[in-house]
C-alpha positions in Angstrom: 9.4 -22.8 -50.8 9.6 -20.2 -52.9 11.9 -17.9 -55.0 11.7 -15.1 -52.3 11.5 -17.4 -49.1 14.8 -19.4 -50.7 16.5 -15.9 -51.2 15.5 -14.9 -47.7 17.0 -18.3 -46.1 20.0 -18.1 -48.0 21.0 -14.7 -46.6 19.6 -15.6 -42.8 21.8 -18.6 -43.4 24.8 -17.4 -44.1 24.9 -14.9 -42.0 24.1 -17.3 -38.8 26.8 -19.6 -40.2 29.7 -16.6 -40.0 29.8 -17.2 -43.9 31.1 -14.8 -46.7 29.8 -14.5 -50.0 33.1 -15.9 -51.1 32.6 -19.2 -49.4 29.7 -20.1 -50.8 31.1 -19.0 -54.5 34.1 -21.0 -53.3 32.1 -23.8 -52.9 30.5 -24.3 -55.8 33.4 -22.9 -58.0 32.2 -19.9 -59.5 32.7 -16.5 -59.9 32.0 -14.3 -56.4 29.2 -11.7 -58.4 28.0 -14.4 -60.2 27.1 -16.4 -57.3 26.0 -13.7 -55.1 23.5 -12.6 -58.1 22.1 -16.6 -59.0 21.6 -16.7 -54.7 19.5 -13.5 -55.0 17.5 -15.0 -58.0 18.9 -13.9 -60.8 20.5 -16.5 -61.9 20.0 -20.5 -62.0 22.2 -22.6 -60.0 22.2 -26.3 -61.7 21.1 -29.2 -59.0 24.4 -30.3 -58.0 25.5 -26.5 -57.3 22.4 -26.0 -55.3 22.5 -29.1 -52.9 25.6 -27.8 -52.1 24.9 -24.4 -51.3 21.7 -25.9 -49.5 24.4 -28.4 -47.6 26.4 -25.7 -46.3 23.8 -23.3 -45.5 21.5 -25.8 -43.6 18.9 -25.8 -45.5 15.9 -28.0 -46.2 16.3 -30.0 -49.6 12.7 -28.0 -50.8 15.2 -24.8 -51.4 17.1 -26.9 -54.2 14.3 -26.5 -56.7 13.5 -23.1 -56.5 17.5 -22.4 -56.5 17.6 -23.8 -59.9 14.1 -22.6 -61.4 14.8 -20.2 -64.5 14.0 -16.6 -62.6 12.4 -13.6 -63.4 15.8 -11.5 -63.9 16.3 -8.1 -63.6 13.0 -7.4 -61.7 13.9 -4.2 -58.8 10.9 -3.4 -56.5 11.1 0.0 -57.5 11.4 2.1 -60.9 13.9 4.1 -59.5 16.0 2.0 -57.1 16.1 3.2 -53.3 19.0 1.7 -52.0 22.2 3.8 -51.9 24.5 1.8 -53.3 22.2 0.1 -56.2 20.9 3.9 -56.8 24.7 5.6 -57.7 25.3 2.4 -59.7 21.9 3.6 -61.6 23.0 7.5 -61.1 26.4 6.1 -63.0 24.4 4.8 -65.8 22.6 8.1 -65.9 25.0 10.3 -66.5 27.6 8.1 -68.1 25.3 5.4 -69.9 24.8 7.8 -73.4 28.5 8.5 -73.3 29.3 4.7 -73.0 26.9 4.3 -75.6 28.6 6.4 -78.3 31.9 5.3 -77.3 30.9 1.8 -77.7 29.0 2.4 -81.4 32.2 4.3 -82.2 34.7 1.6 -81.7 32.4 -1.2 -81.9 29.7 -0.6 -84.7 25.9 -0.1 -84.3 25.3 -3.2 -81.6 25.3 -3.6 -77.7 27.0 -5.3 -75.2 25.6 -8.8 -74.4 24.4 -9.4 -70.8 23.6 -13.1 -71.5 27.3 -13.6 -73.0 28.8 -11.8 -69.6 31.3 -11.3 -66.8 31.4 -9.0 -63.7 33.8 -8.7 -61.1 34.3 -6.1 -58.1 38.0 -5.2 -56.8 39.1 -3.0 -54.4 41.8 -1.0 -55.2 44.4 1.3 -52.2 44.1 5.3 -53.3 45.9 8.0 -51.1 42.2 9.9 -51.3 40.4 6.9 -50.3 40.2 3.2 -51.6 38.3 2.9 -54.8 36.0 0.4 -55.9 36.5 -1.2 -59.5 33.8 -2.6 -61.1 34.6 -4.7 -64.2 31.8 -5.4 -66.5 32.6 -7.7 -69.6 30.4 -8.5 -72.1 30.2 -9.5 -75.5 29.5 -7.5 -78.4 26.5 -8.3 -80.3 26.2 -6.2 -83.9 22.7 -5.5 -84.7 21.9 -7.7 -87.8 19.4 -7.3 -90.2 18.2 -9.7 -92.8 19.5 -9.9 -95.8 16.5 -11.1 -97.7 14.1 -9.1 -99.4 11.0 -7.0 -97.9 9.0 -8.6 -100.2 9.8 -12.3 -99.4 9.1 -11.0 -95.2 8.3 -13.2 -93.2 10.4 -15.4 -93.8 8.2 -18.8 -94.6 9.7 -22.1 -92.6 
């Protein structure tokens, strides 16, 4: 099987089994967004992780593999994404991404927020004018480094 078929089954799977997101993140202990993004492809599940997802979604043992390949992350179909709710998320970083940017250089120094070193989580939260999503995105921050040796001496010889 591959990457896409797995992805494919998974979703068909759980939604003939009546199962949340949540029961499958319970499952393998780990965090809900996490385990929503490694069952997309974006992230690796390890083998013992993905039997058991495999176990509980009925699948045939050939989706382990795939379920714990190293993917191709961040990969959308489009440059611009089409889907509504993946679109304001990029519309978000659009308008508020350079602020976040000086705001972070500001209190932070001249370095980013790691995506490798990372947490995510999604709440919902009451609000008289309508509930209100909350998106939590924690990352590490990685200070650009440069070398200290000199020009000269670059590359650096092994």
């Amino acid at each position: 099987m591959t990457r896409d078929e797995v992805t494919q089954a998974v979703v068909a799977a759980r939604l003939e089994r009546g199962l949340t997101w949540q029961d499958l993140a319970d499952a393998i202990g780990k965090p809900l967004v996490w385990t929503v993004a490694a069952l997309l492809g974006q992230h690796p599940l390890d083998a013992g992780d993905a039997a058991t997802v495999v176990g509980r979604l009925g699948l045939p043992e050939q989706a382990v593999p795939p379920l714990t390949a190293v993917p191709m992350r961040g990969a959308l179909p489009t440059a611009v994404p089409t889907d509504p709710t993946i679109y304001r998320l990029y519309e978000v970083l659009q308008v508020y991404g350079p602020a976040l940017k000086e705001v972070i250089h500001e209190q932070f120094g001249d370095g980013i927020m790691s995506a490798i070193n990372f947490g995510i989580s999604v709440a919902r939260r009451d609000h008289p004018a309508g509930d209100r999503i909350v998106i939590t995105l924690d990352g590490k921050f990685l200070a650009y480094e440069w070398p200290s040796y000199p020009p000269s001496s670059y590359p650096p010889s092994s």
